[in-house]
C-alpha positions in Angstrom: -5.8 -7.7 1.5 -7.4 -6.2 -1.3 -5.3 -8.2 -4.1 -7.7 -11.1 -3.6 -10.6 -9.1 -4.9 -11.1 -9.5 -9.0 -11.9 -6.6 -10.8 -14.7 -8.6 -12.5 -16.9 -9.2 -9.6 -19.7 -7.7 -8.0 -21.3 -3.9 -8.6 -18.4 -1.5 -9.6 -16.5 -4.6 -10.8 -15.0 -4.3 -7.3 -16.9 -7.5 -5.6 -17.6 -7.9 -1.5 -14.1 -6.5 0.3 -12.6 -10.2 1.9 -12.0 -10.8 5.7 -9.3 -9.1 7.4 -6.3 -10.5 9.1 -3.1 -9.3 9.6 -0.2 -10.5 7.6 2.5 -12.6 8.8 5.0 -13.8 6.4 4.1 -13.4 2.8 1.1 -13.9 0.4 1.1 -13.9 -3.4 -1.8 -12.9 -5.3 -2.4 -12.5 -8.8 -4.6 -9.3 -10.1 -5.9 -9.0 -14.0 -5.7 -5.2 -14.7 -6.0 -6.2 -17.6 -2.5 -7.6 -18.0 -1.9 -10.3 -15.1 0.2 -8.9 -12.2 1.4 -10.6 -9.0 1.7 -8.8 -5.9 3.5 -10.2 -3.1 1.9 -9.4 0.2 4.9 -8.9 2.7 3.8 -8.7 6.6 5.7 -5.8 8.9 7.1 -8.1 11.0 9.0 -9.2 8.2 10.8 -5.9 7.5 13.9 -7.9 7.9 13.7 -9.7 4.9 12.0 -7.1 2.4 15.3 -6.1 0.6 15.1 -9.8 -0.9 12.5 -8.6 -3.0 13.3 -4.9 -4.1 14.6 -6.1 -7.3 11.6 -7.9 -8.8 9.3 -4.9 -7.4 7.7 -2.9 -10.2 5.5 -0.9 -8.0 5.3 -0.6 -4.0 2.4 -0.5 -1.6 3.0 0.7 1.5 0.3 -0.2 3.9 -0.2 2.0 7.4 -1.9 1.1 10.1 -4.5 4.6 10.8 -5.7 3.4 13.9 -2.8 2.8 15.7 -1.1 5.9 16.7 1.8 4.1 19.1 3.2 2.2 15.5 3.7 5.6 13.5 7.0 6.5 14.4 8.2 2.7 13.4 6.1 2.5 10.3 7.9 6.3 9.5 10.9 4.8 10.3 10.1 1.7 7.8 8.8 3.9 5.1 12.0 6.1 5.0 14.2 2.5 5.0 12.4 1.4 2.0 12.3 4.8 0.4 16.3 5.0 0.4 16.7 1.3 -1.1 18.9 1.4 -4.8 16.9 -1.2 -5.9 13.7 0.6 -5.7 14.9 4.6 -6.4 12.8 4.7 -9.3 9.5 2.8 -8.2 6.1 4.0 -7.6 5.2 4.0 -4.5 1.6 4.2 -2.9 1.3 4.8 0.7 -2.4 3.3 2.2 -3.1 5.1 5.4 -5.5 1.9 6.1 -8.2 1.2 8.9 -10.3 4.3 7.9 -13.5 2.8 8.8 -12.6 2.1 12.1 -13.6 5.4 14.9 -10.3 6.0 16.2 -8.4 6.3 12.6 -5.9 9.2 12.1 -7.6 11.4 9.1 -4.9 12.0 6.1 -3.9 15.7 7.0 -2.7 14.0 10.5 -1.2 11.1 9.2 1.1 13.3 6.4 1.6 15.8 9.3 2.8 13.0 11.6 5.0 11.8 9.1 6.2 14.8 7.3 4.8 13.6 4.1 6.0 16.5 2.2 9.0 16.1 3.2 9.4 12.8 2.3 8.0 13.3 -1.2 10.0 16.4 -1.5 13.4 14.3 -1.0 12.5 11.2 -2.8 13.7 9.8 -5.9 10.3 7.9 -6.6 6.9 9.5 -7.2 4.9 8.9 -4.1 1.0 9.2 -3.9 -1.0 8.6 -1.0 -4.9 7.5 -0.1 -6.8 6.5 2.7 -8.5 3.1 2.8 -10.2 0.7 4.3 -9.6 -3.1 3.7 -12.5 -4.2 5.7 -15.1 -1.9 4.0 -13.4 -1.8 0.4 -13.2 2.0 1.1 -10.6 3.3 -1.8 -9.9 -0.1 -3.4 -11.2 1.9 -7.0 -8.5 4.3 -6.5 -5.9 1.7 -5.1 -6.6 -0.6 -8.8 -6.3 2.9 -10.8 -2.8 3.8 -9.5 -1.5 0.3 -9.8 -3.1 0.3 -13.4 -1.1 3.7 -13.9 2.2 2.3 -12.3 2.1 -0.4 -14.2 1.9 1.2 -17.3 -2.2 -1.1 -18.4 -4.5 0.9 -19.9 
C-alpha cells in the first residue's frame, strides 16, 4: 500500500512505510510525482472484475506475494491473463515480488525462475521490469516512485 505514502514526507522524501493489510475490493489513491496520478488499488480476489479497468490504466503494478510459495502458480497464471489483455498490450508493467522482509520470502532469481520471467518478457508486447519490495518496511518504494515516474512520462 505504498500509494498512500507522499513523496514529500519524511527522510528521503519517502515518509514512515503505512500499516499493512491485504486488499479486498479496491482503493484509490492519489500520488504527486510531480504531476497528480491516481492509482487504483485492485485486491486478487477481485481478478474477476479487473478487465473493467484495462482501459483507463496508464501503467500496471503487479503485486506478488514472496512469501507464499502455494499462490505462485495462480498469481503466474494471473499475471499471464493480464499480460494478454488488448486493452493493456502497450502498458508498462512493473511486477513487485513483495514481502521481502519477511524470512521465508522467495529471493528474485527464484521468483523469475518459478515464473519463467524471461519468458514472459520475451513474448510480451509491454515492457516489463521487475523489483523486490517490502510494503511493511518501505524496502524498494524509491525505485517503485522512479519507474512509475518513468512510465508516466514526469520528470
Amino acid at each position: 500500500r505504498w500509494a498512500q505514502l507522499s513523496a514529500e514526507e519524511g527522510p528521503a522524501g519517502l515518509g514512515e512505510p503505512p500499516a499493512t493489510l491485504p486488499t479486498v475490493g479496491t482503493n484509490l489513491t492519489d500520488l504527486r510525482l510531480p504531476r497528480k496520478a491516481t492509482v487504483r488499488e485492485v485486491g486478487g480476489c477481485m481478478a474477476p472484475i479487473w478487465p473493467s479497468y484495462y482501459g483507463e490504466c496508464s501503467a500496471l503494478m503487479f503485486v506478488v506475494d514472496a512469501a507464499n510459495p502455494s499462490q505462485v502458480s495462480n498469481s503466474c497464471v494471473q499475471l499471464l491473463s493480464v499480460l494478454s489483455a488488448a486493452q493493456l498490450a502497450s502498458v508498462p508493467v512493473l511486477v513487485l515480488f513483495n514481502k521481502i522482509d519477511l524470512p521465508c520470502y522467495m529471493s528474485l532469481a527464484e521468483m523469475k525462475s518459478l515464473f519463467r520471467m524471461q519468458d514472459i518478457v520475451s513474448c510480451a508486447t509491454q515492457p516489463i521490469a521487475m523489483l523486490e519490495t517490502s510494503a511493511r518496511d518501505g524496502t524498494g518504494l524509491a525505485d517503485v516512485l522512479q519507474w512509475l515516474r518513468a512510465a508516466l512520462g514526469d520528470p
